[in-house]
Structures are given as C-alpha cells and as structure tokens.
C-alpha positions as CSV (number, residue, x, y, z in Angstrom):
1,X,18.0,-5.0,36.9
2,X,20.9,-2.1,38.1
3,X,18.8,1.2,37.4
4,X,22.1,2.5,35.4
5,X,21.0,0.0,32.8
6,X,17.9,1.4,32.7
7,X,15.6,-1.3,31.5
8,X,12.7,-2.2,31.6
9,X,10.2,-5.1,31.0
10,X,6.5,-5.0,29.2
11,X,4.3,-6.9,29.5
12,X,3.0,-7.1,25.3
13,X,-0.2,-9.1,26.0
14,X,-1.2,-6.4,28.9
15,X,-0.5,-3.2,26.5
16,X,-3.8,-1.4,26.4
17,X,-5.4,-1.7,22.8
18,X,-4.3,1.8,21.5
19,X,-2.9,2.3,18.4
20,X,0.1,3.4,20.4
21,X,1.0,-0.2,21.6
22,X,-0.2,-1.5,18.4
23,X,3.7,-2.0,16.6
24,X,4.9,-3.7,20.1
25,X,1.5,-5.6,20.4
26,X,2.2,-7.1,16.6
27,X,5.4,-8.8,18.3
28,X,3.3,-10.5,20.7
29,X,2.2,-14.3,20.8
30,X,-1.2,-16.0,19.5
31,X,-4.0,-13.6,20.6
32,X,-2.2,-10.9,21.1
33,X,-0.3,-10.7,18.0
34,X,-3.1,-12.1,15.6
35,X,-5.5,-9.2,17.5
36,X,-3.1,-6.5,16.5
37,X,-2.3,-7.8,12.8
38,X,-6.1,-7.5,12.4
39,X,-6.2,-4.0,14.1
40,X,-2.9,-3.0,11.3
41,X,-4.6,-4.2,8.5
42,X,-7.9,-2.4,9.2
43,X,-5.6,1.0,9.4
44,X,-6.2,3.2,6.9
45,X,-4.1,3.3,3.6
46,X,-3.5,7.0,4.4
47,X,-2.3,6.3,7.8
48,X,1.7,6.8,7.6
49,X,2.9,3.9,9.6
50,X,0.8,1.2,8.2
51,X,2.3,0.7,4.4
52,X,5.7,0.7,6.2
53,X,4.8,-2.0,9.0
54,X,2.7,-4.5,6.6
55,X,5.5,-4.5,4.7
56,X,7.9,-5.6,7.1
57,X,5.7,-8.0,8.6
58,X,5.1,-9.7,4.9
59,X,9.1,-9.9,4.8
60,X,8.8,-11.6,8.0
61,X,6.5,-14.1,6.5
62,X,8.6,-14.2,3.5
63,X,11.9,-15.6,5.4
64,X,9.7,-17.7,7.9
65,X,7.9,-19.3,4.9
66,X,11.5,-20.7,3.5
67,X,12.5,-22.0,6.8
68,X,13.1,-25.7,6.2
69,X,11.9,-27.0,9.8
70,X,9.1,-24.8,10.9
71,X,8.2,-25.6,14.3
72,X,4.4,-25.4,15.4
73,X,5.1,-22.1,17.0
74,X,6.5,-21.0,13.7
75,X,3.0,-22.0,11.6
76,X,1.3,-20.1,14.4
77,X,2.8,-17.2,13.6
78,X,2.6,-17.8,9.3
79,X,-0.9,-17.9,10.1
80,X,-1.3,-14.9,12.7
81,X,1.0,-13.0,9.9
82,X,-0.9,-14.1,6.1
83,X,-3.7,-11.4,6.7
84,X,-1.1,-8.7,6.3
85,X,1.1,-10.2,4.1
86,X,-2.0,-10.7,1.9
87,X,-3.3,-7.5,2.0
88,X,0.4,-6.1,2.0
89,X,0.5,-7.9,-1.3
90,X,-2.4,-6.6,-2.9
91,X,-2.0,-3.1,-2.2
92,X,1.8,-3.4,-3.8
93,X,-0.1,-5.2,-6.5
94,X,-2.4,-2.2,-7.4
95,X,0.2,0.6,-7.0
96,X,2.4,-1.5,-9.7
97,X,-0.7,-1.6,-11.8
98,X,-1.7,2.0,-11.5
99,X,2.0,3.1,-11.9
100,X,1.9,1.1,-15.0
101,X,-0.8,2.6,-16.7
102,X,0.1,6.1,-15.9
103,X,3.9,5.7,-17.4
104,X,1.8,4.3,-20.2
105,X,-0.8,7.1,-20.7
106,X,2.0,9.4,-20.3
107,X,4.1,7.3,-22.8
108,X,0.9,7.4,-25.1
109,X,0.3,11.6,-24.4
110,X,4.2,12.3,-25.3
111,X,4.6,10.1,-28.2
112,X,0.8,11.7,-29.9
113,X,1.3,15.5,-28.7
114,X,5.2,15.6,-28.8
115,X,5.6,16.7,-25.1
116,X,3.5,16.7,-21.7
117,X,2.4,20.1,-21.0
118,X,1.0,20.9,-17.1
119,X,-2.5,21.0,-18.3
120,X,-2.2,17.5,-19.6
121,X,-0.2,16.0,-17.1
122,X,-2.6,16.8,-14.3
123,X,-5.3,15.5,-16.1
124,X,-3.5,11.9,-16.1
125,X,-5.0,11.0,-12.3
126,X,-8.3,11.5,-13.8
127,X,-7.9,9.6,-16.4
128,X,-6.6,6.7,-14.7
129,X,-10.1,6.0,-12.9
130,X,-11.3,4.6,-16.5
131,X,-10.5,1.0,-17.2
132,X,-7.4,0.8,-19.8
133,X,-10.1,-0.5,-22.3
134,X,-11.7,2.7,-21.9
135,X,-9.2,4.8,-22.2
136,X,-7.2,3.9,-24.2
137,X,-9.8,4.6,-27.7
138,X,-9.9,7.9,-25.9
139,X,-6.1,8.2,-25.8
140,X,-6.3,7.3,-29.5
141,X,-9.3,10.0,-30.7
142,X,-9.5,13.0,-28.5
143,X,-8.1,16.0,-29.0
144,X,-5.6,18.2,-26.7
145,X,-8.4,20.5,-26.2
146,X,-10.7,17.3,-25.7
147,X,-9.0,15.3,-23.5
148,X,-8.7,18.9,-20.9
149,X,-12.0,19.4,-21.6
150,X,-13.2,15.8,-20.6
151,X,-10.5,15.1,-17.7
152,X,-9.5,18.9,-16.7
153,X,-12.6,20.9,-17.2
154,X,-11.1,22.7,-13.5
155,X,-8.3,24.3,-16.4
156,X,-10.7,25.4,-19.0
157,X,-13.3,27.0,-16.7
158,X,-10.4,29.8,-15.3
C-alpha cells in the first residue's frame, strides 16, 4: 500500500503469545482465536481489561447465536466463543446476586436501626461472606453494638 496511507498488515495467528496481542489474537481463526479465549478467561477477575472484553465477546455470541443461517465457519466460532460467554455469564450472575443481597442487608439495617451509620455500613462486605440463611437470623437478633462487634471488631478495637 502508498506509505501516506500508512497501513499495515498482521499477521494474527503469528502475534507472539503475550498478553499484549491477546485482544487482536481473540479475532483470530480456529487455533488461534480458541487459544486466546482460553488465555482471556484464565485472566484474573482483577485484571482491568478482561470484565470489559468477555463481555463483548459474549455479545458477539449473543448476535451470532440468533443468526438464522449459521455457516460452519459461524458454529466454529460459537464454539471457540461459549467458554467466555459462559464464564462471562456467571460472573455477571454472582455480582447480581451479591449486589442483591447487600441492597437487601442494607434495606434490612435501615428499616431495624432507622439509618446506616459508617460503622455499619462498612461492616456490610463482611457480612455478605455468610450465606443469606445465615445472616439473615443475625440481621434479625443482633444488636448495633453486636453486629460491629461481630462484623467490624477493626471499629471497636480503636
């Protein structure tokens, strides 16, 4: 091409296996792609590229998936794609279920102490690691003071 176009051509399936090349890797064919998918969905949750990619990826599924004639290049690529869509789907699955129960505890805190003080509301993440069956007889029983003293003892020992 006329270098005032300044283009150029890569090569995805020769992109060395960094997780630099992994985004343009993931819009590769067969190997390639499927390879990459694996390496995105092995990322950790904390890394800040990965929630956004699996996300777009499992949209990409999505519209595929409701093509009416998919072509056998098209099923290779649902398949190289349902890892991530799957996993993109659980982890959506678990915030919404963890975001649930928090609005609720903090529902439950407002509604039995009248308001949300600091204290309390920073002791909600802790709280959350007990199973709602758990928690919630606690919710129900405990005391202000108790429910610090059990979920924020950091608070009382200043």
């Amino acid at each position: 091409m006329a270098k005032f176009l300044k283009t150029a051509l890569i090569a995805i399936n020769q992109l060395p296996v960094t997780e630099d090349t992994l985004w343009l890797r993931v819009l590769g064919k067969r190997g390639t792609q499927k390879q990459a998918i694996d390496e995105l969905v092995a990322l950790p949750q904390q890394n800040p590229y990965r929630q956004t990619i699996l996300q777009i990826l499992a949209n990409w599924r999505i519209t595929i998936n409701e093509s009416d004639n998919l072509s056998e290049q098209d099923r290779e690529l649902l398949m190289n794609l349902s890892p991530a869509y799957l996993k993109w789907q659980e982890e959506t699955l678990e915030q919404g279920r963890v975001e649930g129960q928090r609005q609720m505890a903090e529902n439950f805190l407002r509604v039995r102490f009248g308001e949300l003080d600091p204290e309390l509301a920073s002791a909600i993440a802790p709280m959350l690691q007990l199973h709602s069956q758990e928690l919630t007889p606690l919710l129900t029983t405990l005391s202000h003071e108790q429910l610090l003293e059990r979920f924020a003892p950091n608070i009382n020992d200043e």
